[in-house]
N, C-alpha and C positions, 0 to 999 in steps of 0.2 A: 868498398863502401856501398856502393849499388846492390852487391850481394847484399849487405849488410841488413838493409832498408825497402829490398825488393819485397819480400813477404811480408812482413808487417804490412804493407803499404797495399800489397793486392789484398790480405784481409782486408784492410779497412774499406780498399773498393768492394768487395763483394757483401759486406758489411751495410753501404751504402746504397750499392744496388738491392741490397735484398729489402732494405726500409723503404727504398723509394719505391720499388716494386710494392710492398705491403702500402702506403698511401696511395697507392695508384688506385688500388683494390681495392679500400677501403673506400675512397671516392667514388667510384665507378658503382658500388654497392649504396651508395648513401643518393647517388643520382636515380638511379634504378628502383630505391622503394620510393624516393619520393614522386618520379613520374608516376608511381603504382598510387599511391595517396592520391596524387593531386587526381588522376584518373578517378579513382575512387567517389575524390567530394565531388569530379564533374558529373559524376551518374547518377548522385545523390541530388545534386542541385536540379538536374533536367528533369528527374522523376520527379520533385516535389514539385516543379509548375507543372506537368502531367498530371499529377493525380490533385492536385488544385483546380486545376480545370476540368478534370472530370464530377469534381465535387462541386462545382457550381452550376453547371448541367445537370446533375443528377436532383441538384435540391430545387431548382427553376422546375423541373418536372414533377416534384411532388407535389406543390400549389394548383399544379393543372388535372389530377388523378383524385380519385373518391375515396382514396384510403382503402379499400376493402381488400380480399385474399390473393388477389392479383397482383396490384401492388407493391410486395413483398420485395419483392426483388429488389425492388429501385432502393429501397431503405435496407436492403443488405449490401446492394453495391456500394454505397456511401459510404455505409460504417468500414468499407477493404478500404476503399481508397483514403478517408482519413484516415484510418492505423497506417495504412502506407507511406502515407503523405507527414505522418507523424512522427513513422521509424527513419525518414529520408532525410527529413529536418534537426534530428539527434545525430544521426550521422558527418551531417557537419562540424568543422573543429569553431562552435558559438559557443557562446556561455547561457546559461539558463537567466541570466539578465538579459541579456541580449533578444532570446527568443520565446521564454520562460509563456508570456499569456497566449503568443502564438499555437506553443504546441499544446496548452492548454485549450486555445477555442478546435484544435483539428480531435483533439480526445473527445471535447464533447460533443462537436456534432457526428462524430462516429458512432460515439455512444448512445444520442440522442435520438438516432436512426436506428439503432441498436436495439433501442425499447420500443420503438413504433412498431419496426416490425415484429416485434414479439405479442403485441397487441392486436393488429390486424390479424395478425397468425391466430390468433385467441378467439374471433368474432367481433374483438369489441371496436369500437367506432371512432377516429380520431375527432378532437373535440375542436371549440373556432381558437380556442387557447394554444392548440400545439399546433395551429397550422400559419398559428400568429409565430410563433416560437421561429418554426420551418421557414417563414418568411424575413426573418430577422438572421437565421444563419445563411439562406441563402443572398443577403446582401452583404454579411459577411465576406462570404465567397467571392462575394465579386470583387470588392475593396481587395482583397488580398489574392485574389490573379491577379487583379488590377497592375497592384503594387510588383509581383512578381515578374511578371512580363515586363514592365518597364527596364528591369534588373534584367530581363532575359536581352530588352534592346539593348541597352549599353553594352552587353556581351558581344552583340551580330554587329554592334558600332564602329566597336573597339576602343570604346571608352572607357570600357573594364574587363576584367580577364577571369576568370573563374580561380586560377593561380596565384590572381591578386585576390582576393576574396580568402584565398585560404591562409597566405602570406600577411596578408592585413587582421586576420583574425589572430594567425600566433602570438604579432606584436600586442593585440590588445589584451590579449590574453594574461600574457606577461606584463601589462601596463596597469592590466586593470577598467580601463578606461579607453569605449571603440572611439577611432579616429578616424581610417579608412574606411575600406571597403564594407568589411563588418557594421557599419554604423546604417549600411542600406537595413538589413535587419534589426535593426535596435529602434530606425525608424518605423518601420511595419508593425514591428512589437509596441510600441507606444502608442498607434493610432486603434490596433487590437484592444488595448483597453479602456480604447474611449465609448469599446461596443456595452449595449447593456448584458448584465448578467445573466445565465442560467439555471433556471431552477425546474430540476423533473426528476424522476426520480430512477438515479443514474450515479455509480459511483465517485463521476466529475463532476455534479452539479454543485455548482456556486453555494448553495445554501448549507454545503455539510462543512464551511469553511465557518458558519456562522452560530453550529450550533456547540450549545450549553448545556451542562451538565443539569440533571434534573431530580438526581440522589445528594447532595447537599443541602446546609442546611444554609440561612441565609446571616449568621452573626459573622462579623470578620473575627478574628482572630489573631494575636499578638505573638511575634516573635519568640518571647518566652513561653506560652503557651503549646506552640508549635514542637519547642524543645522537652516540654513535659509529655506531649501527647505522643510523641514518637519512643519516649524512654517505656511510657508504660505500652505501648502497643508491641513495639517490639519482641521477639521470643528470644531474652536471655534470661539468666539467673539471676544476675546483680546487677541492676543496671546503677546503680549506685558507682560501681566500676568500669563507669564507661563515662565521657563527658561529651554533651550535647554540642554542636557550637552550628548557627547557620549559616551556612555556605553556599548561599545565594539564594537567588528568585525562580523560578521555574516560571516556562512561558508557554507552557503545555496548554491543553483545551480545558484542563484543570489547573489554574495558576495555581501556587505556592511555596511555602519554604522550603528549601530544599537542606535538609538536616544530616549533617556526619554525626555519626557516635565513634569514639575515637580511645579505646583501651587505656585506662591508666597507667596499665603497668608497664606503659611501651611497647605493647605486641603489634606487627606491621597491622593487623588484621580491620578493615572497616566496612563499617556499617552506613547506608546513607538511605535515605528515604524523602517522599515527596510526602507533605500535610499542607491538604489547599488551605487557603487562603479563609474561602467562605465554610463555615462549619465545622471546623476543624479537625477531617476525615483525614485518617492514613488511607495515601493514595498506593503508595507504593513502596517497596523495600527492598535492599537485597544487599546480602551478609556475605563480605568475602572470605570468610574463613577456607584454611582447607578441610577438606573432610576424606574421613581415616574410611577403611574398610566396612564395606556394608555387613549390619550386622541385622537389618529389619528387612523385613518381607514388603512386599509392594501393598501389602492387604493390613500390614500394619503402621504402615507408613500412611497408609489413606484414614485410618483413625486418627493418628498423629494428628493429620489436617483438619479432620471434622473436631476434632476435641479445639483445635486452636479458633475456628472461625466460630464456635457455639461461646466461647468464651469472650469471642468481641464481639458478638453480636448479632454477626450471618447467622440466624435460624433456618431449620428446615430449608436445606440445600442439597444438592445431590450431585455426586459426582457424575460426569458423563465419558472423559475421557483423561488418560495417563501416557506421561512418555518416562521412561528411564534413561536418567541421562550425565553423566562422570559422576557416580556413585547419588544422584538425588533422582527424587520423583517426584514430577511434576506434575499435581493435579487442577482439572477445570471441575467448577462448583458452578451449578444454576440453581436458582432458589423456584419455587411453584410456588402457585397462586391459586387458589380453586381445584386442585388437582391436575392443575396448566402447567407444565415445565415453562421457564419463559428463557429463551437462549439469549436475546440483548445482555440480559444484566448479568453475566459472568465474572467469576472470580477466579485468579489464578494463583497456585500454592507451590510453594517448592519446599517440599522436606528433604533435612541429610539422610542420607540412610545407614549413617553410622551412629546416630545417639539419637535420632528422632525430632533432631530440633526444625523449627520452620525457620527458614535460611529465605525464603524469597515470599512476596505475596504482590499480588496488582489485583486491585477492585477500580480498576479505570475502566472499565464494561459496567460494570457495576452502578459507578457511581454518576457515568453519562447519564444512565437508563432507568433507573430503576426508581420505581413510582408503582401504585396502587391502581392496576388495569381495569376498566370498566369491562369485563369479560364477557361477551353475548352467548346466548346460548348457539351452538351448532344447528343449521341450518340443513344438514345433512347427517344422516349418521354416519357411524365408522363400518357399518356391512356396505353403506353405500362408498364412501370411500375408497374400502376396499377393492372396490367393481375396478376402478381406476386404475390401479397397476398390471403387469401381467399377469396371465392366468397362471402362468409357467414359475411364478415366484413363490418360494414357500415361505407365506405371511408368519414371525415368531413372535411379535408384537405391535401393538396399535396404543397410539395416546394421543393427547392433544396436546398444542405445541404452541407458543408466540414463538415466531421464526421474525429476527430481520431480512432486511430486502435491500439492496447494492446504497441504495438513494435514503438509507437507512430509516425507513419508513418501520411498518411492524406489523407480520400477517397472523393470523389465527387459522390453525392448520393442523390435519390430521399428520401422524410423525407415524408411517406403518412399513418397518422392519420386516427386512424379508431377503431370503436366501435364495438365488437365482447359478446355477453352473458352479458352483462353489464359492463365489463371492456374495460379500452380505451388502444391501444397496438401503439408503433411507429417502422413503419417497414420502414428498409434504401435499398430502391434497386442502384445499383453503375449504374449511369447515363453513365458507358462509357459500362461496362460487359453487365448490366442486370442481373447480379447476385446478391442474398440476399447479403448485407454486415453483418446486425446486426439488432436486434429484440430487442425491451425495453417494458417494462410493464409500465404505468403510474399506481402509489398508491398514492391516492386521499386521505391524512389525515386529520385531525380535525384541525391540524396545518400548512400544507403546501404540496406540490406537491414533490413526489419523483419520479424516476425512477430506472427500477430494470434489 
């Protein structure tokens, strides 16, 4: 009987042993990344009041200096330590509720610092406006070491753990709603914006949260409407064969209706598109058919596009760049102005490249931007401009240019192309300063033209 039951029975022990062994392991493993994690948020949390406090020292100093080329420094140290201070605070397991206008005010005074010293660098002079600004982040700063350090006491107290901090943020994570530890930061976050806002000209600045489209026209526009203007703008054959129906509101920087077209004859395939609200512009489209083997050239496929945008209206536009991409090509349109290329108001086109149809289109550049420039004459000529790049570059074109700027302002600027060691670079001199505005790299891929 013992025979009978002995091996069965040492399987099932080694059977036993071999799972108990694998939970042991498994444990031992799940102990070991979380010491690694929780170590992790502790280097993350000690750096962000490190570089918080180096960023309230750094801005207390800039109040006491003349702004001028010396300077420089202090307003590049700032902008490291907030992006630091910024990536150290992402780092932790918070929610963007929780810390959301925090790592929003460390972006902008990095950034803020960012463009000082790009100005000083330039000759020009900080004004009593940005030093009012500077004097407003760096009380920021202080509020928020303030607040940090206090969280850093309760740590050296032991009235809070850095472990509990991470363990408090998973529950709320999963709740939704901070209760613990997590709530020290939801508190910092909440008194952050009780600070005033931002505005300079910076791709954080407060004011690009505020702005409005200025290619629209000013009539609202009705539901049904919405539904007619999307049939006929669209590029199908019949749209008699397709039914409109709106399928929601868009809450984009261009409200509107947001329209499917939806095959009669049952085919999965759809169509949906954004028509704001005010003017009743097609903002946007894109057709998910699939598309069969390319039978058009990238040179015929960019007629395609101009025949379709001359037919709704984009006049006198010009392509700048193309990417190829699962059988379409995707082309950028900027319209000119005075013989001004103007790059804000961009429009973007996706042809199939199997029957030429327009499958995708966005005039959301376009339609922010685009307005009637009061165009000044150049200040400079383009031989002079020219002086501004290097010698060593072989200039292949020069034109004038409305280029946007981060803080989405709008420069007037020489656009003078030029081939340097085998790579092509676009350098923008401002037609009124003579100063660099901005430097692009042209990358020449297998699929289309980028810039960097």
């Amino acid at each position: 009987m013992i025979k009978r039951w002995g091996i069965p029975a040492l399987l099932g022990l080694l059977i036993l042993t071999a799972i108990g062994f694998w939970g042991y392991k498994e444990y031992q493993d799940r102990i070991v990344l979380e010491n690694y994690l929780n170590n992790r948020y502790q280097m993350s949390f000690y750096n962000l009041i490190n570089r918080v406090q180096n960023m309230e020292v750094l801005l207390g100093k800039t109040l006491a200096v003349s702004g001028d080329t010396d300077n420089t420094l202090i307003f590049s140290e700032i902008w490291l330590q907030a992006e630091g201070a910024r990536e150290n605070l992402t780092q932790l397991p918070l929610t963007s509720s929780m810390v959301g206008r925090t790592a929003k005010f460390l972006a902008q005074s990095g950034d803020f610092a960012r463009v000082q010293a790009n100005k000083i660098t330039s000759g020009q002079i900080l004004t009593e406006e940005e030093y009012s600004t500077l004097n407003s982040l760096y009380r920021q700063a202080a509020q928020l070491n303030k607040d940090l350090q206090g969280m850093e006491a309760k740590v050296a107290d032991g009235r809070l753990t850095v472990s509990e901090i991470v363990q408090s943020a998973r529950q709320d994570l999963a709740k939704g709603t901070p209760t613990g530890a997590a709530k020290n930061f939801q508190g910092i976050d909440q008194q952050m914006q009780g600070f005033p806002t931002l505005i300079y000209d910076g791709p954080f600045s407060d004011h690009l949260d505020r702005v409005t489209p200025v290619g629209l026209g000013n009539e609202d526009i009705s539901a049904d409407e919405a539904r007619t203007i999307a049939r006929r703008f669209i590029d199908i054959k019949d749209d008699e064969s397709y039914r409109a129906q709106i399928s929601g509101r868009t809450k984009e920087k261009i409200p509107g209706y947001l329209v499917e077209l939806i095959p009669r004859n049952g085919e999965a395939r759809r169509i949906v598109g954004n028509v704001s609200n005010k003017g009743g512009k097609m903002v946007w489209y894109m057709d998910s058919r699939d598309i069969g083997a390319p039978k058009l050239t990238t040179d015929q496929a960019r007629e395609k596009a101009l025949q379709f945008l001359e037919a709704k209206g984009y006049k006198n536009v010009t392509n700048i760049y193309h990417q190829l991409q699962d059988n379409r090509a995707i082309f950028n349109f900027i319209p000119q102005q005075q013989g001004v290329v103007i790059y804000p108001d961009q429009i973007k086109v996706s042809v199939a490249l199997d029957n030429g149809q327009v499958i995708g289109f966005d005039a959301r550049g376009y339609l922010m931007a685009h307005k009637k420039r009061d165009i000044p004459a150049p200040q400079i000529s383009a031989n002079e401009a020219k002086k501004k790049v290097n010698k060593r570059m072989e200039i292949t074109e020069t034109k004038l240019a409305i280029i946007p700027t981060d803080g989405g302002k709008e420069r007037f600027s020489y656009e003078i192309t030029g081939n340097i060691d085998g790579e092509t670079y676009l350098v923008y001199v401002n037609a009124i300063t003579g100063k660099t505005d901005k430097v692009l790299k042209l990358i020449e891929q297998e699929n289309g033209i980028l810039t960097m």
